[in-house]
C-alpha positions as CSV (number, residue, x, y, z in Angstrom):
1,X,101.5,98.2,129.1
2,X,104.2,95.7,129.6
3,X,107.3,95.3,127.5
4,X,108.0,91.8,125.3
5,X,111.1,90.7,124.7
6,X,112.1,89.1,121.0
7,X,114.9,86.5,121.6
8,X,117.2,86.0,118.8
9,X,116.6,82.1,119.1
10,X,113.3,82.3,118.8
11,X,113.4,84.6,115.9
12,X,116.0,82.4,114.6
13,X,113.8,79.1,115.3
14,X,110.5,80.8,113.9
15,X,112.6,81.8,110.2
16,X,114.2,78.5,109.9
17,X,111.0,77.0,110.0
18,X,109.4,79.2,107.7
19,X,112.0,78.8,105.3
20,X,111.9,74.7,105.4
21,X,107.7,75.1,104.9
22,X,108.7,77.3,101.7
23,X,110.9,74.8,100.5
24,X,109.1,72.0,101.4
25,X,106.2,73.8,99.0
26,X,108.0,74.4,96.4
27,X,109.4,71.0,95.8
28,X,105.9,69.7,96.2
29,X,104.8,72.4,93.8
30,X,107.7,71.4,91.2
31,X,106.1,67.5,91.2
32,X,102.7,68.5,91.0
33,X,102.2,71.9,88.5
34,X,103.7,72.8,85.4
35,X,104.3,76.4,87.3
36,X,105.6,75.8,90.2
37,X,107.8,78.8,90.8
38,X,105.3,81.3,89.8
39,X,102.9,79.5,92.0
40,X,105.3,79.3,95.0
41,X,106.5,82.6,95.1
42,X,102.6,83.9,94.9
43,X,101.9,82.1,97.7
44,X,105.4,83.3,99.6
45,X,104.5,86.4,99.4
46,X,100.7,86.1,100.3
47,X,102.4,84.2,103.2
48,X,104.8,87.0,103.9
49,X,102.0,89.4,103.9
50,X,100.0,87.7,106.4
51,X,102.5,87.4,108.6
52,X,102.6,90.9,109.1
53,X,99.7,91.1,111.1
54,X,101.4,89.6,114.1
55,X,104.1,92.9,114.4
56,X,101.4,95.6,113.3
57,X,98.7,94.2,116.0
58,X,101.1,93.4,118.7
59,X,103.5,95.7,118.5
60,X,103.2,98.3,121.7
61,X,105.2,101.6,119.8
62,X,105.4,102.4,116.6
63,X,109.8,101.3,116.9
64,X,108.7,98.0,118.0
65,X,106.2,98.0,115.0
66,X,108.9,99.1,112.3
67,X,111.7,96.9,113.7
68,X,109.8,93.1,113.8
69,X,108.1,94.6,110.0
70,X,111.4,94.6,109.2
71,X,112.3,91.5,110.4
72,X,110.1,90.2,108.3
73,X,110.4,92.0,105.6
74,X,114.2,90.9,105.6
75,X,113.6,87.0,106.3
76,X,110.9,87.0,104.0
77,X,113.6,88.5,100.9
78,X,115.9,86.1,101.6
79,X,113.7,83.4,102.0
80,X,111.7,84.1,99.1
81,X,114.7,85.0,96.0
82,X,117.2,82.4,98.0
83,X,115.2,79.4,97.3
84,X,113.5,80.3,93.9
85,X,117.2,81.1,92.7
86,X,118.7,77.7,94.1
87,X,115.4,75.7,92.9
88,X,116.0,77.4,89.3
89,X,119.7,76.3,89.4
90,X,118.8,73.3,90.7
91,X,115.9,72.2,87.6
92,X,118.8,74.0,85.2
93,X,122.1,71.9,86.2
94,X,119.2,69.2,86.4
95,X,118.0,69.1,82.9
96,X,119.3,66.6,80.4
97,X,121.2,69.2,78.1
98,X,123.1,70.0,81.0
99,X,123.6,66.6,82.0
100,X,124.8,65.8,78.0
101,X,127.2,68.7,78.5
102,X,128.6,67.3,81.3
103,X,129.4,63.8,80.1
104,X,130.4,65.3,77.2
105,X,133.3,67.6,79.4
């Protein structure tokens, strides 16, 4: 058995572009549904869940398999309550009553 090495770019590369898919979702979700936050965050964490087939089949110990689960399981947290969090700010500093109390201010 030979051992693999996880680079912290790569790992770095592979979240970052996970994360700008999610967002990139969600603000197409938020055009298109009347949901879209419940919607995204079923499919983040159907996503999420997938994605943890790659550490659990690969893995080659049971450390190796606990440590990139966890990986995951930490991007995947942030990821997942960082954007629905800014996305709700975001529609809420949006909406006109906030944008009445600000002219008003």
């Amino acid at each position: 058995s030979s051992v693999a090495t996880v680079a912290l770019g790569t790992t770095m590369g592979a979240a970052s572009v996970a994360t700008l898919l999610g967002w990139g979702l969600l603000a197409a979700l938020e055009t298109r549904t009347s949901h879209p936050r419940r919607i995204w965050i079923t499919a983040a964490v159907l996503a999420f869940l997938m994605s943890l087939g790659l550490p659990i089949a690969f893995a080659t110990t049971t450390a190796a398999a606990v440590g990139l689960v966890t990986i995951h399981l930490v991007v995947a947290s942030v990821a997942i309550t960082g954007l629905a969090r800014a996305r709700q700010a975001h529609r809420a500093s949006s909406s006109p009553a906030a944008r009445d109390c600000a002219a008003a201010a």
